[in-house]
N, C-alpha and C positions, 0 to 999 in steps of 0.2 A: 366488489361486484354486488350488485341489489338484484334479488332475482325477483317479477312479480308473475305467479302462476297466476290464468285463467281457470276458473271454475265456473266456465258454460253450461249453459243450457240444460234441459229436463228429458225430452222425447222420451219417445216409445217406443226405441227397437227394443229394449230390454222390461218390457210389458211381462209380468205383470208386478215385477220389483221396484221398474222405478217408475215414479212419476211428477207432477208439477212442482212437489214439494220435494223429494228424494230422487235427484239425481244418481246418475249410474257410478261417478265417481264416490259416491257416499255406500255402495252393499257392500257391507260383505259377507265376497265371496272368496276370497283369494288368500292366502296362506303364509304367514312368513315363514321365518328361516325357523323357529320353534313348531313349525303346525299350526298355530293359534291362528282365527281366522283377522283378518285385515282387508279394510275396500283400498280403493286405489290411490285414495289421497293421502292414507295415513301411508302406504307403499312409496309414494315418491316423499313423503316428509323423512322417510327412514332413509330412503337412498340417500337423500340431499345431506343428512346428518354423516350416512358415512361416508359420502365424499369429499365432506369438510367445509359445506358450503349452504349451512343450515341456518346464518345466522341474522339475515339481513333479506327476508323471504316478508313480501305482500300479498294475499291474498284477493285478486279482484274477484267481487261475484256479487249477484242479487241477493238483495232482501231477503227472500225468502229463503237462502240457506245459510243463514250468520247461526240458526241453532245446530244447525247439521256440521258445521265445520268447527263450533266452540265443542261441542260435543267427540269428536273425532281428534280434533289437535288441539284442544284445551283451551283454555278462556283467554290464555293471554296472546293467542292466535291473532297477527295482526293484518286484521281487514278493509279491504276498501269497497262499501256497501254499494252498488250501483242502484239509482231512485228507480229505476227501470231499462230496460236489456235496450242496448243501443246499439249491438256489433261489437266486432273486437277492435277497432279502432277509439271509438269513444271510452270503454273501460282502457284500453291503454294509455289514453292520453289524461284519462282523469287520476289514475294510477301514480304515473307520471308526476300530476301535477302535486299529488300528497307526499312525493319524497321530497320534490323540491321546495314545498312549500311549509309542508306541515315536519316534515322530519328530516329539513335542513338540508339535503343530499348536497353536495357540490354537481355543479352543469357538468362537470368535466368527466364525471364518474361514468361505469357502465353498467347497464342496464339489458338483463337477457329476461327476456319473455319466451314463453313455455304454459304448452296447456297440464292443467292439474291430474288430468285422467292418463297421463302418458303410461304404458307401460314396455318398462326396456329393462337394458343390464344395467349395469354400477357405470360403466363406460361413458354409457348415455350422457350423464353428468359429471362426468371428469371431463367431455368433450366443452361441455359448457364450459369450463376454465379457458379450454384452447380458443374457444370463442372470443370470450374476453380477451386473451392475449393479441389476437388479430385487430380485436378494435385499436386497443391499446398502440398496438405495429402501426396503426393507420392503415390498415389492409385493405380499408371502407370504411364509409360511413358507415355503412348497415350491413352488418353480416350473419348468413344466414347459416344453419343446421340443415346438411343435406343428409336424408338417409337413406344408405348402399341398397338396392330394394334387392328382393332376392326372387321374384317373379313380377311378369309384367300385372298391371295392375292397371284396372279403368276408374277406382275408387279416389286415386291421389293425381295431386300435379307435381309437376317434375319440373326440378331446377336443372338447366342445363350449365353446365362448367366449360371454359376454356383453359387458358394457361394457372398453371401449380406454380407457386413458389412456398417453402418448408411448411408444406403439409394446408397450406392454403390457397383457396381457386379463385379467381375473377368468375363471374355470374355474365353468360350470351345473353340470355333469354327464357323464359318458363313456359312453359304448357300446362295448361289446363284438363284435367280431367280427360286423358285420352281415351279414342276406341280403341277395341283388341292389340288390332295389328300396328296401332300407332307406336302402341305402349312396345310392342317387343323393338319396334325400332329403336325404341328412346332406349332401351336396356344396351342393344347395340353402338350404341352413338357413348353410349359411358354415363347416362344421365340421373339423376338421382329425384328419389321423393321428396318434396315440401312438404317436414315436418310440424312446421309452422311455429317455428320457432327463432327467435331475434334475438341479436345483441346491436346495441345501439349506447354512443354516449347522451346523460340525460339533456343536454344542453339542447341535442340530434332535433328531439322528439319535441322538446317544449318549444323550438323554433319553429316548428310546422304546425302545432299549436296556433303561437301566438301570432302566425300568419293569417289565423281565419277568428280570430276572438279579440277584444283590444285588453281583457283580464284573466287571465291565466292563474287565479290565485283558484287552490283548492277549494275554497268556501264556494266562490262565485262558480266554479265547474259543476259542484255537487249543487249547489239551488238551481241552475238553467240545464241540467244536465239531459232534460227534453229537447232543448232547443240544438244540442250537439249534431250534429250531421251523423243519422243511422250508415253506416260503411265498414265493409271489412277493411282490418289494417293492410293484407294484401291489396286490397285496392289504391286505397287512399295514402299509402305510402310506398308498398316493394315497389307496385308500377312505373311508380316516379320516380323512384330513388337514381339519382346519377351515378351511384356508386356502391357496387354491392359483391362482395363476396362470402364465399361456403366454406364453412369447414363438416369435413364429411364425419359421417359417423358409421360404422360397419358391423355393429353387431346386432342383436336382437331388438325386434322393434314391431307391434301390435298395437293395431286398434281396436280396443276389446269393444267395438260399439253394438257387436251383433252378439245374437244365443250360440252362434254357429263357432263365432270367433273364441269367446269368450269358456265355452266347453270343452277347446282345445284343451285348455290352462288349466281345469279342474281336475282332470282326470274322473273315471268313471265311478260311478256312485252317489251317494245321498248325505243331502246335508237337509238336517232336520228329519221331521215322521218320514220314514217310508221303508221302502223292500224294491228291492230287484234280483226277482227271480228266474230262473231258465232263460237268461238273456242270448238272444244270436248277434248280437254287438254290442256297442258302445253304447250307454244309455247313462242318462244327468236326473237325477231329481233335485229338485231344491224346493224346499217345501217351509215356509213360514207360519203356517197352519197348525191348530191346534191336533186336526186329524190327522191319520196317516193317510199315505200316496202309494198304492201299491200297483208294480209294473210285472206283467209276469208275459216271457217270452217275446217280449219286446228286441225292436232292433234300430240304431241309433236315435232315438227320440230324446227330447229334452222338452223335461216335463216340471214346471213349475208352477206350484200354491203361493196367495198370497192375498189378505183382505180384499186386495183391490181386482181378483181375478183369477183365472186357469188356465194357466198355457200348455197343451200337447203341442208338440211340432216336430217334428224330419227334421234333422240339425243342418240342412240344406236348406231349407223352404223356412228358412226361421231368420234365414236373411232381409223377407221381403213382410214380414212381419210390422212393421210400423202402418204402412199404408191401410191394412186391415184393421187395426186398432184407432186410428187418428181420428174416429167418429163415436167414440167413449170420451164421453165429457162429462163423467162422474167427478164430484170430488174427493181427491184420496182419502182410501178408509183405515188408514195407518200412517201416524203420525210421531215423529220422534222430536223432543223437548228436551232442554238442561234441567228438566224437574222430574224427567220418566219420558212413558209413551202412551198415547192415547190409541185404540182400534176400535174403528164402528162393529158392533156385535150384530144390529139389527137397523133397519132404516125401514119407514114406512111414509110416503109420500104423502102432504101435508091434505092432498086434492085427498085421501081416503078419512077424511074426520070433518073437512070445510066443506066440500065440494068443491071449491077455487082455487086457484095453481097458490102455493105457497111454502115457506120452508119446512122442510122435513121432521119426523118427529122421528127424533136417533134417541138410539141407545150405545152409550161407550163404555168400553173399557179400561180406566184408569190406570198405571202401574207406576206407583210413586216408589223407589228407592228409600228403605231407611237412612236418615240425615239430607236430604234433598227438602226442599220447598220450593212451591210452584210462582211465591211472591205473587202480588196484586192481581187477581182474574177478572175479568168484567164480563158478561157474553151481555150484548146488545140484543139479540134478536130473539132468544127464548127464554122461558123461567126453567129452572133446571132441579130435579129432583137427586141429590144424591145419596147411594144405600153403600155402605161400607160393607165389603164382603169379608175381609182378611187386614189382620196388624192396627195398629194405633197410632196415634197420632194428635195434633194440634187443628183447630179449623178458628177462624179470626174471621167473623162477619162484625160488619160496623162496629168496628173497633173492639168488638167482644171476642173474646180468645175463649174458647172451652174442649173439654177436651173428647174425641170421638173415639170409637170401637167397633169390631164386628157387628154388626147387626144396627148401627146408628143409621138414623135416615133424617135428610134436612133438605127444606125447600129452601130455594135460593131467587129470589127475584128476578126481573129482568132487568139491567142495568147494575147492580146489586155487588160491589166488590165483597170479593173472598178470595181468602188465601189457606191455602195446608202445608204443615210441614210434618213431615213423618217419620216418628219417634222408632216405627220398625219398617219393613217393606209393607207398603198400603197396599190394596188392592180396592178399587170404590168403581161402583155401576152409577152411570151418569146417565140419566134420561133426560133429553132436550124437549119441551114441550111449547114449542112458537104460539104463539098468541094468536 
């Protein structure tokens, strides 16, 4: 079995943690079986490991989070870089076409798709196995993961099930995102959540493919991969598929998409600066801030610090939380690298020194790990003044290597490759000064 997880999308219900560049599958916030903290994708990389089925895992996902995921699950993490977000259809097919192409898979094999952010039991993915064995059986072409819901729900669509045979259903029909009272019917009727999650042999997929492209080879997917048809794979495949059935899953199963959701799983208290005092409920801080967050007499709020913002909220009203944010078009001001992490300290708009709209004059905070190097840097659009605040190190401008220290300060051109490696934990103040 090949398994290729989705690592979608960025949003903003989880404001003000994540954003265009950190995904909600990359915080953490969430705890293994040690306490130690852990986001949600290193959580499913660990379940997958202990269900035996860690070995043969794709990662699809954009550009912009190949350092967030070498970072999280190690450099030899293997990924399939989307050129830009096309739906889950086109990363599946492109996916697809890198096992069959690039890493040999045989057609006949199978193929289960699952998104990266899931959070479930150990079950969860020992059901994947059962999955597999259904394709295998020929129980379908396409078979789906139903999950047992445990109230009704207007957030998920519902696979409906007719006849069982050992422990596997033929698929009527789905529903889409019901109202209230639809949804308790559908609970009534025996029907389950679409988790969104597929098993398919690769042969299945690259056929529906090659029905809409006349080259199916990796290379040519990833160069034209604009021209792919933007569709969910629900669309563009379950719908049509003439052949489909579920295998259920019954145990635990969240979509940590909200604060609301998501604070269940915490339990009450503070991760990072803060205090909660004389509280008359349940109260969350999460605090990334170098200051503290103090809640006194508080009653369920969820309250979180973070370069990019402040969130107070009612852990009710923190569901409806995106819509109010979706009109913040700052660029994130924390950023995380295979070399450290970089945090805007101070930002002053370029219009306060020209008079004319233009880029920003930032100031950042550097944090380079001793033995880390940032390799080749260029910034295009400013000259950059860097003042090493803490630890030693190497700095390499045109081709000249010398060595830097507390208190060293170096202009850097604009265009101007440099590189650091650092001989202890750096810390270096970056001022960006645009032209």
């Amino acid at each position: 079995m090949h398994i290729i997880l989705l690592s979608g999308g960025s949003g903003k219900r989880l404001w003000p943690l994540s954003n265009e560049i950190r995904s909600k599958q990359f915080l953490k916030v969430l705890k293994n079986d040690a306490g130690e903290p852990e986001s949600m994708v290193q959580r499913v990389f660990r379940q997958l490991h202990a269900a035996g089925i860690d070995t043969n895992v794709v990662v699809a996902a954009g550009r912009s989070q190949e350092q967030s995921l070498r970072i999280q699950l190690g450099s030899s993490a293997d990924l399939v870089l989307e050129p830009e977000r096309r739906d889950t259809f086109p990363a599946i097919a492109l996916s697809c076409a890198y096992l069959a192409d690039t890493k040999h898979v045989p057609l006949d094999e199978v193929v289960v798709v699952l998104p990266v952010d899931v959070f479930a039991d150990l079950e969860y993915f020992t059901t994947l196995l059962r999955m597999e064995q259904a394709v295998l059986n020929n129980a379908a072409e396409l078979v789906l993961m139903g999950i047992a819901p445990d109230h009704p729900s207007e957030k998920f669509g519902y696979i409906l099930p007719r006849a069982e045979q050992n422990g596997v259903y033929q698929v009527r029909g789905f529903v889409e995102k019901p109202v209230a009272v639809r949804a308790e019917g559908l609970l009534a009727e025996g029907a389950y959540w679409n988790g969104g999650v597929f098993a398919f042999r690769l042969g299945y997929l690259m056929a529906i493919t090659a029905a809409q492209r006349t080259d199916c080879t990796f290379a040519s997917m990833l160069a034209q991969y604009g021209t792919l048809r933007k569709i969910s794979f629900d669309y563009e495949v379950v719908e049509k598929a003439a052949s489909i059935a579920m295998v259920p899953y019954r145990g635990r199963w969240k979509d940590l998409g909200t604060w609301n959701t998501l604070a269940s799983e915490l339990g009450a208290g503070c991760l990072g600066k803060g205090l909660i005092a004389e509280p008359t409920g349940d109260n969350h801080i999460i605090n990334e801030l170098d200051i503290p967050i103090v809640a006194l007499g508080t009653s369920d709020l969820v309250i979180v610090g973070s370069p990019d913002g402040i969130l107070v909220s009612d852990r009710e009203h923190s569901t409806s939380l995106k819509k109010h944010v979706d009109s913040f078009s700052a660029a994130p001001r924390y950023e995380e690298f295979l070399w450290g992490t970089a945090r805007v300290v101070d930002s002053v708009p370029g219009t306060v020194f020209s008079g004319t709209i233009g880029a920003d004059f930032r100031t950042r905070r550097l944090n380079i790990p001793a033995g880390r190097a940032t390799g080749a840097l260029v910034d295009t659009i400013a000259n950059l003044v860097w003042v090493v605040v803490s630890g030693i190190g190497n700095l390499t401008m045109d081709d000249q290597e010398s060595p830097i220290q507390s208190g060293t300060t170096v202009a850097i051109a604009k265009g101007q490759a440099h590189a650091l490696v650092a001989r202890t934990d750096l810390v270096v103040l970056e001022v960006q000064l645009p032209e």
